[in-house]
MIVOLUM-258002 format. One line per 10 residues: their letters; for each residue x, y, z of C-alpha. Coordinates in steps of 0.001 Angstrom, whole numbers. Layout:
! residues N
a) X:Y:Z; ... $
***
This chain:
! residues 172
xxxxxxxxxx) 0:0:0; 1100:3519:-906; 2122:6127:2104; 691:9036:2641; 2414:11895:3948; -178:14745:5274; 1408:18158:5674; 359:21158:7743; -1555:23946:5959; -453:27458:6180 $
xxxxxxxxxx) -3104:29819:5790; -2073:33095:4537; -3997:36421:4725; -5967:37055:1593; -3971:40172:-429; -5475:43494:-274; -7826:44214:-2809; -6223:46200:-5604; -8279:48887:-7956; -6350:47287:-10832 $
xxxxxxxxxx) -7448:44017:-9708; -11225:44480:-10722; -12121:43236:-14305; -13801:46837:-15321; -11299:48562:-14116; -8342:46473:-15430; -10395:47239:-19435; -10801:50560:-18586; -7242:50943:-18181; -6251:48639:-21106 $
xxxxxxxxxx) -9321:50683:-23307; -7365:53996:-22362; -3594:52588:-23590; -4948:51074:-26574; -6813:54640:-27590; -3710:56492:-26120; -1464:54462:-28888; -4234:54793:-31501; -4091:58611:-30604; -763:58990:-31275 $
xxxxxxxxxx) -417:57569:-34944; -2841:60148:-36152; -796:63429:-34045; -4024:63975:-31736; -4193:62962:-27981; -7367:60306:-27544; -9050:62760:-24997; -9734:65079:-27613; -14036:65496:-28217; -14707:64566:-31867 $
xxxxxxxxxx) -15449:68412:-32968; -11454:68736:-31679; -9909:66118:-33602; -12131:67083:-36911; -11025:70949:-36453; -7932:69597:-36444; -8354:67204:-39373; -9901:70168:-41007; -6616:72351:-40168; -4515:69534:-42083 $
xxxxxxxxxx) -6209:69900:-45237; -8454:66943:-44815; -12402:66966:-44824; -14006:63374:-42710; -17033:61908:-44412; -19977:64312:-43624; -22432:63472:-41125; -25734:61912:-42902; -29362:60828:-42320; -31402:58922:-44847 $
xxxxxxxxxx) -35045:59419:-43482; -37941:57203:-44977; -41195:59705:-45536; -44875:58873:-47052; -44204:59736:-50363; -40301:60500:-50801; -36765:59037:-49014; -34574:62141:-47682; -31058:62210:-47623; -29461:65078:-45656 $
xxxxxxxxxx) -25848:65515:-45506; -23913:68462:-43120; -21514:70168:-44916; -20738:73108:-42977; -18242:75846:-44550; -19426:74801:-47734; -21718:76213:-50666; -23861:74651:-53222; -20643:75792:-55941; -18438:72994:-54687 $
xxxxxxxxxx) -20784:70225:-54099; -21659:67352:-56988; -25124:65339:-56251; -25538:62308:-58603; -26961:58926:-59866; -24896:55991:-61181; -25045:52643:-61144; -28402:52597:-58661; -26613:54556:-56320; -26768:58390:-54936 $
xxxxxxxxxx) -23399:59767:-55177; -22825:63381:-52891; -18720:64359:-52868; -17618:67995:-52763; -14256:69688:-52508; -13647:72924:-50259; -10687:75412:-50778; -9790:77743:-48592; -6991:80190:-48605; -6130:83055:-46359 $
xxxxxxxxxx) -3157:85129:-46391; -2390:88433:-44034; 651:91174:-44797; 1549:93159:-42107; 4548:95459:-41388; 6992:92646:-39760; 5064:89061:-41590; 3321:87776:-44122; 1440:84500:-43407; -250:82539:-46090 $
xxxxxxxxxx) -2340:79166:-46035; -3969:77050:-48004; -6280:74004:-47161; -8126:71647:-49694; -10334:68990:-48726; -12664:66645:-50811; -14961:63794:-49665; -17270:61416:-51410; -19964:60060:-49624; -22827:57291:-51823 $
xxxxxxxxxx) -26266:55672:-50546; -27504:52479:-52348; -30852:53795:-53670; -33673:51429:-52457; -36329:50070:-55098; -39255:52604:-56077; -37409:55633:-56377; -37839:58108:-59267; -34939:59056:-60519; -36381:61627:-63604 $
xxxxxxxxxx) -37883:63515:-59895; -35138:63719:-57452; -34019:67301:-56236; -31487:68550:-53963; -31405:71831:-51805; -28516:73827:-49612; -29016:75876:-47119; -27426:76817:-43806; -24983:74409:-44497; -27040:70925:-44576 $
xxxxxxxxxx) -27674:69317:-48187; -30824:67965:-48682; -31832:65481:-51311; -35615:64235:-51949; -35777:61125:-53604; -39198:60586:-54308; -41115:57276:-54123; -42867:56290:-57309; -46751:55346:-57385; -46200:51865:-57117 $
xxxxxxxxxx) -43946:52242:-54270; -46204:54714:-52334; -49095:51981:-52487; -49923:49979:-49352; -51506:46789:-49480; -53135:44838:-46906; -52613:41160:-46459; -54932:39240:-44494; -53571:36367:-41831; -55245:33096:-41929 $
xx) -54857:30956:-39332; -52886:27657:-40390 $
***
């Protein structure tokens, strides 16, 4: 038969509970590194807001995609697009191969003289933004307005879309 040896148990006290210990708080801080690294490829702490770091993207030359709702209605779809800083000059709305195509390009240049400087800058910025144009839409029909900055673009249903039917349920 086999031996066995018993030996004495030490109980030690149970180590303080750490902050870092804690799941949520061990992601939180592994959330804030990984934006903190992310951050710093693109030459903008992650703390920034998002109106920051797109100033700043806007500063560089670069416009992001604009900001966009597509809104279903009775009789029309409505796309509206922000495009602050812009006019109606420098934006392009069309159709092509079933889909709505918005893109734009905004140039800006300022320049100052004064006695002791002369500063001059230039920014350009494009973006291209397209919706997949759902079935029933009229395409001879479709308009699009500016104003105050926000491009809107009815896309209006045709008759066949705008019809509701009613099915009836049968039991089975």
């Amino acid at each position: 038969m086999a031996e066995t040896t018993k030996l004495p148990l030490k109980k030690e006290p149970a180590a303080p509970v750490e902050a870092g210990w804690l799941p949520l708080e061990r992601m939180r801080r592994e959330m804030d590194n990984l934006f903190e690294e992310f951050g710093r490829g693109f030459g903008f702490p992650a703390r920034w807001s998002m109106p920051e770091i797109e100033r700043l993207w806007r500063a560089r030359g670069r416009i992001m995609e604009p900001i966009s709702d597509l809104v279903e209605r009775p009789d029309r779809y409505e796309v509206t697009a922000e495009l602050p800083g812009m006019n109606e000059k420098n934006i392009e709305v069309k159709l092509a191969n079933g889909s709505l195509i918005i893109s734009g390009e905004k140039k800006e240049e300022k320049e100052e003289r004064e006695a002791n400087y002369y500063m001059s800058e230039r920014r350009y910025g494009s973006f291209q933004r397209s919706f997949r144009l759902p079935e029933g839409v009229n395409a001879d029909k479709i308009e699009a307005t500016f104003k105050n900055g926000v491009l809107t673009v009815a896309l209006p249903k045709t008759e066949e879309a705008r019809k509701e039917k009613k099915i009836d349920v049968k039991a089975a």
